[in-house]
C-alpha positions as CSV (number, residue, x, y, z in Angstrom):
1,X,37.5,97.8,-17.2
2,X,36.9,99.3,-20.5
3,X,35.8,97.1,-23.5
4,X,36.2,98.2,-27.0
5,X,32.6,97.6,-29.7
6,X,31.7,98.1,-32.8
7,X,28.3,98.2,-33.8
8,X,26.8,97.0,-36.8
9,X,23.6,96.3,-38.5
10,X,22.2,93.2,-41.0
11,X,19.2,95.5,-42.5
12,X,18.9,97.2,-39.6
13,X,19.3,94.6,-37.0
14,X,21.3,95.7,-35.1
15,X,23.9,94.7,-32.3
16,X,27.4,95.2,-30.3
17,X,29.7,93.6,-31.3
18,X,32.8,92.5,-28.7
19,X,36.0,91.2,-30.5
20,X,36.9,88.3,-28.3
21,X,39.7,87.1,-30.3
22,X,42.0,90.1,-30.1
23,X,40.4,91.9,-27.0
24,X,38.6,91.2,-23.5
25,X,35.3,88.6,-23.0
26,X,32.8,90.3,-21.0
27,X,32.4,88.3,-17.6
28,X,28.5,88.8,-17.5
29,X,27.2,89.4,-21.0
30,X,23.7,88.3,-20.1
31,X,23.6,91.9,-17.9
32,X,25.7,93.7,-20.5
33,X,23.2,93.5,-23.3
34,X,20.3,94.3,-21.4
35,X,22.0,97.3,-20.1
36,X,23.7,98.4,-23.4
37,X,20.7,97.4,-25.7
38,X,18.9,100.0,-24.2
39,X,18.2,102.6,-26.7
40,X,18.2,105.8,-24.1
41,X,20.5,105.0,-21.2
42,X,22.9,102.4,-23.3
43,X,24.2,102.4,-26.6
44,X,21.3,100.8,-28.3
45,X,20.5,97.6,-30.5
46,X,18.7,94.4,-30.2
47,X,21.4,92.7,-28.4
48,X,25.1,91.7,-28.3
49,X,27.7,89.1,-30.4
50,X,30.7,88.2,-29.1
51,X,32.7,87.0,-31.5
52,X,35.2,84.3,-30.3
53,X,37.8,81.7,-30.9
54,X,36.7,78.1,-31.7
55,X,38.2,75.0,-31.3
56,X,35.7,73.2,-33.9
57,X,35.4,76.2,-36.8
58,X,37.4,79.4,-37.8
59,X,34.9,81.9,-35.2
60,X,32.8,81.1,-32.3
61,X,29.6,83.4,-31.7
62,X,27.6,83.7,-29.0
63,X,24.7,86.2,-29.1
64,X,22.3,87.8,-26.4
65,X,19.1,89.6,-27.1
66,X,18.4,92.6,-25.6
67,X,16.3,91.1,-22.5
68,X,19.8,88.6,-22.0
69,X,18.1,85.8,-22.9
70,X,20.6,84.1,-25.5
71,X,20.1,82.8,-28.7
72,X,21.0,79.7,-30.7
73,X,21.3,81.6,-34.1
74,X,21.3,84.9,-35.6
75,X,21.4,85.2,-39.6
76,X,21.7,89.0,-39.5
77,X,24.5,88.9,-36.6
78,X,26.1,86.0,-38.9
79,X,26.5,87.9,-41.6
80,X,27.9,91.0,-39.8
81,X,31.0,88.7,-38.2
82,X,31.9,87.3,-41.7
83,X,32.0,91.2,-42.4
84,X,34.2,92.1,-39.5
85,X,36.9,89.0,-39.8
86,X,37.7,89.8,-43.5
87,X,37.1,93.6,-43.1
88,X,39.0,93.9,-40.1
89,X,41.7,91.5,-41.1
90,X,41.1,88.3,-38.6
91,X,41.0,86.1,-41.8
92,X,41.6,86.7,-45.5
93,X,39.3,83.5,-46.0
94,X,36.0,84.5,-47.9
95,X,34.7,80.9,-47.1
96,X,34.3,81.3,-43.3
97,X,33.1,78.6,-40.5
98,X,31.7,79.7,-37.5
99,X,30.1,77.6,-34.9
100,X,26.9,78.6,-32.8
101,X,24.8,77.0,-30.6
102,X,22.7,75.9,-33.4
103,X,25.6,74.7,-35.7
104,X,28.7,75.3,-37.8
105,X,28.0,77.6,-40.3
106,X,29.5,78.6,-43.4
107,X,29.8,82.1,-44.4
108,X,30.6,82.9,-47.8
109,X,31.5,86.3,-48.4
110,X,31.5,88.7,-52.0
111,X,34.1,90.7,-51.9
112,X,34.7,94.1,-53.4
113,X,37.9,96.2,-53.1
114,X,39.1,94.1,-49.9
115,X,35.4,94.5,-48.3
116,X,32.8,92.2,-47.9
117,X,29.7,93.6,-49.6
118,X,27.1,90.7,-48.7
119,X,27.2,87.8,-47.7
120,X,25.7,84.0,-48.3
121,X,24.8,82.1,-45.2
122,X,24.1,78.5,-45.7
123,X,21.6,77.9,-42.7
124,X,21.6,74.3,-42.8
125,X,18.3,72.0,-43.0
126,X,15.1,73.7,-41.1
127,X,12.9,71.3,-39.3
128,X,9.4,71.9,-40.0
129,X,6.3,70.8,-37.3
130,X,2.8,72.1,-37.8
131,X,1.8,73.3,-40.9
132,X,-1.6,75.5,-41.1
133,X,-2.6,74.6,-37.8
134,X,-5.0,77.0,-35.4
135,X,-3.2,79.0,-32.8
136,X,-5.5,81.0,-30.6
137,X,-4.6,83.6,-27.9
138,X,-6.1,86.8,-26.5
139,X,-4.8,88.4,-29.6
140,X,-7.0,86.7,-32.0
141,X,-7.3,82.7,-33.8
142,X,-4.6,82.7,-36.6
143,X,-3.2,79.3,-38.6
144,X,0.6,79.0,-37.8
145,X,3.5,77.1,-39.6
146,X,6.3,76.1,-37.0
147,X,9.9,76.0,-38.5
148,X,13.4,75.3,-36.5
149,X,15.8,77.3,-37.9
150,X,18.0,76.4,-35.1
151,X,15.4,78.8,-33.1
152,X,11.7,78.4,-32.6
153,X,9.5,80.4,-35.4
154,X,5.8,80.9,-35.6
155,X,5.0,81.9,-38.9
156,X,1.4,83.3,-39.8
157,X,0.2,83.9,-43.1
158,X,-2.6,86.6,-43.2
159,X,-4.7,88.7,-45.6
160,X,-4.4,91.7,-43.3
161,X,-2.0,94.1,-44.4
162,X,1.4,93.4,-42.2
163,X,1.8,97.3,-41.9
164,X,-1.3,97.7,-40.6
165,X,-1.0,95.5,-38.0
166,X,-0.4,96.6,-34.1
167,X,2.5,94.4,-33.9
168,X,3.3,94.2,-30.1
169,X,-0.7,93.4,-29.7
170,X,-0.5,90.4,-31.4
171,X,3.2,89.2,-31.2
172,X,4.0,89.3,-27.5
173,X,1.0,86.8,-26.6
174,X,2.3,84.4,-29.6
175,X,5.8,84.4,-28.7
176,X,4.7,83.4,-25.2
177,X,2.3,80.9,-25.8
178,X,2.1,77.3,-24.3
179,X,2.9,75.7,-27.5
180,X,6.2,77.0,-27.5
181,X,7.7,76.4,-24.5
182,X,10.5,78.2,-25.1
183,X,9.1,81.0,-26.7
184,X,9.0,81.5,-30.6
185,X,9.8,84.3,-32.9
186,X,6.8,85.1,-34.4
187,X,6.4,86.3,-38.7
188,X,3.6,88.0,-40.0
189,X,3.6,87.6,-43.8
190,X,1.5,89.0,-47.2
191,X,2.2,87.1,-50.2
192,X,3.0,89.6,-53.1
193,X,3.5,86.5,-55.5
194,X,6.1,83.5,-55.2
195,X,8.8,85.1,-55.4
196,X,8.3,88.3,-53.5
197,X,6.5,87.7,-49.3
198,X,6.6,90.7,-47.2
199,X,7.3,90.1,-43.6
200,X,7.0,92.2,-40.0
201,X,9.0,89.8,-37.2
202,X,8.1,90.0,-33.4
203,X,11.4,88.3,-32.4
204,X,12.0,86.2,-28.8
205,X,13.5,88.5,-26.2
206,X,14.0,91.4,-28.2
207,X,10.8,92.5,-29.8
208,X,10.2,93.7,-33.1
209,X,13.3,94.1,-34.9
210,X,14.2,95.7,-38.6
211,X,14.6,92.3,-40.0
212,X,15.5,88.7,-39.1
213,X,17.4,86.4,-41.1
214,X,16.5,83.0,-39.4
215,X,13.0,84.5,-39.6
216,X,13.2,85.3,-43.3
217,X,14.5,82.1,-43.8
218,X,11.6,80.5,-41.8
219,X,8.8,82.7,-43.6
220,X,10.4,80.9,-46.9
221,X,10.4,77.3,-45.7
222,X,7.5,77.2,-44.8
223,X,6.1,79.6,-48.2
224,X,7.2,76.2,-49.9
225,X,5.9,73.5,-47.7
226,X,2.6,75.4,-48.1
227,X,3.0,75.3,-51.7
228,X,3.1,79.2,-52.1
229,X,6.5,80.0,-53.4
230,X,8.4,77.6,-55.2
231,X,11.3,75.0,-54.2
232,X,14.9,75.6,-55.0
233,X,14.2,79.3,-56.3
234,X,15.0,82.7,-55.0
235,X,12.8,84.3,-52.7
236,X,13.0,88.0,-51.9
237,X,11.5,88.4,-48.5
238,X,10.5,92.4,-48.1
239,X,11.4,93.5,-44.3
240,X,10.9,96.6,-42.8
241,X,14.7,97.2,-43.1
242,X,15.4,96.0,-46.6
243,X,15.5,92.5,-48.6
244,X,16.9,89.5,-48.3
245,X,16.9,86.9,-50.9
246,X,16.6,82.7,-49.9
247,X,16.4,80.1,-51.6
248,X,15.7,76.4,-50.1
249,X,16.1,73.5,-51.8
250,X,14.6,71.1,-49.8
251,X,17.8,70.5,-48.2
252,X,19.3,73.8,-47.0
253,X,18.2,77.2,-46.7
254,X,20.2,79.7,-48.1
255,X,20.6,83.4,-47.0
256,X,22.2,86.0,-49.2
257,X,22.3,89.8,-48.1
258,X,24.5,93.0,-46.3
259,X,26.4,94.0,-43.4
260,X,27.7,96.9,-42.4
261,X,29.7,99.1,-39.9
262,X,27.7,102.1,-37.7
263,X,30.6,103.0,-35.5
264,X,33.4,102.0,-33.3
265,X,33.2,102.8,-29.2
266,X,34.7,101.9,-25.6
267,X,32.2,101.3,-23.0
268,X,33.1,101.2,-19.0
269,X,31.7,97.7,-17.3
């Protein structure tokens, strides 16, 4: 069987994407992502979406990270569909639900010359746990705010410069820790000011990744429950692959930034 793909990229997050409304489901996509993920011997990303029908929402997604495991949510990979239904004509709505294992969503998408050129991703109401608390592992003692942005995050505040730091070294032991027992992404931030944080993700199953939109969206929780950036304002949060702006209000976390298209491809499972 061959499946058609496209693949796409949230600021450089990257994954396949499988139409399953117009085309095929894969039967095993557990296996498939960790054998097209691979960036030598596959096509390469850090997972795949399957984008589906959905009895409760307008789309359905389920997505895989590259080791198979799959995930609850995905802001970049949320973004991307919204892109991909009104780009590729599977809705002319620019106010898009889509359920996920973490939640219907709604994607609302600004639209230029029939494109979508970003998209708004209201993520719901995080759930915060420990706040400054010490986390200690054979990587180092850190302090640790946990959010649930439908997925576990560990986010770590520190002095040291995130670009400087070995990133693997120190996120691998985190993500694994007995605190989370099933696993965490793990954020490394600097605070520029309020307004600005610069983040490095270590993400669960995949590694680190270009950016992370549930992790930005963690980092800027808990930058307010903290008291470091300030309540129902924008946030730019600075990641290795570009910026994406939040804002929570307490209530909801809101996720504004781009998708967009790499290339189109058939692949032979």
């Amino acid at each position: 069987m061959r499946l058609k793909f496209t693949k796409m990229h949230g600021l450089g997050n990257d994954y396949i994407y499988f139409d399953c409304v117009r085309g095929e489901t894969p039967a095993d996509p557990q296996a498939l992502s960790v054998r097209l993920s691979d960036r030598h011997f596959g096509v390469g990303g850090d997972g795949i979406v399957l984008i589906m029908p959905s009895e409760k929402a307008d789309f359905r997604m389920r997505m895989f990270n590259a080791d198979g495991s799959e995930g609850a949510m995905c802001g970049n990979a949320s973004r991307c569909i919204a892109k991909y239904v009104y780009d590729r004509g599977l809705t002319s709505k620019k106010l898009v639900m889509l359920e996920t294992l973490s939640g219907i969503k709604t994607l609302d998408i600004q639209e230029k010359d029939g494109a979508a050129q970003s998209v708004t991703v209201d993520m719901g109401k995080p759930k915060t746990g420990a706040v400054m608390q010490p986390i200690s592992a054979e990587c180092g003692d850190f302090l640790y705010t946990f959010v649930d942005m439908g997925n576990p995050h560990c986010v770590i505040f520190t002095d040291t410069p995130v670009d400087e730091l070995d990133i693997e070294r120190v996120g691998r032991p985190l993500e694994n820790h007995e605190f989370f027992p099933d696993r965490a992404n793990v954020e490394f931030v600097n605070v520029t000011d309020g307004g600005n944080l610069k983040m490095r993700v270590w993400e669960r199953g995949s590694g680190e990744t270009l950016a992370c939109g549930t992790g930005a969206c963690a980092t800027v929780t808990a930058a307010v429950v903290n008291g470091i950036s300030p309540m129902n304002e924008e946030v730019r949060v600075h990641l290795k692959g570009g910026v994406l702006t939040i804002t929570y209000d307490g209530e909801r976390v809101l996720m504004t930034g781009p998708a967009e298209f790499v290339f189109d491809g058939e692949v032979e499972v």
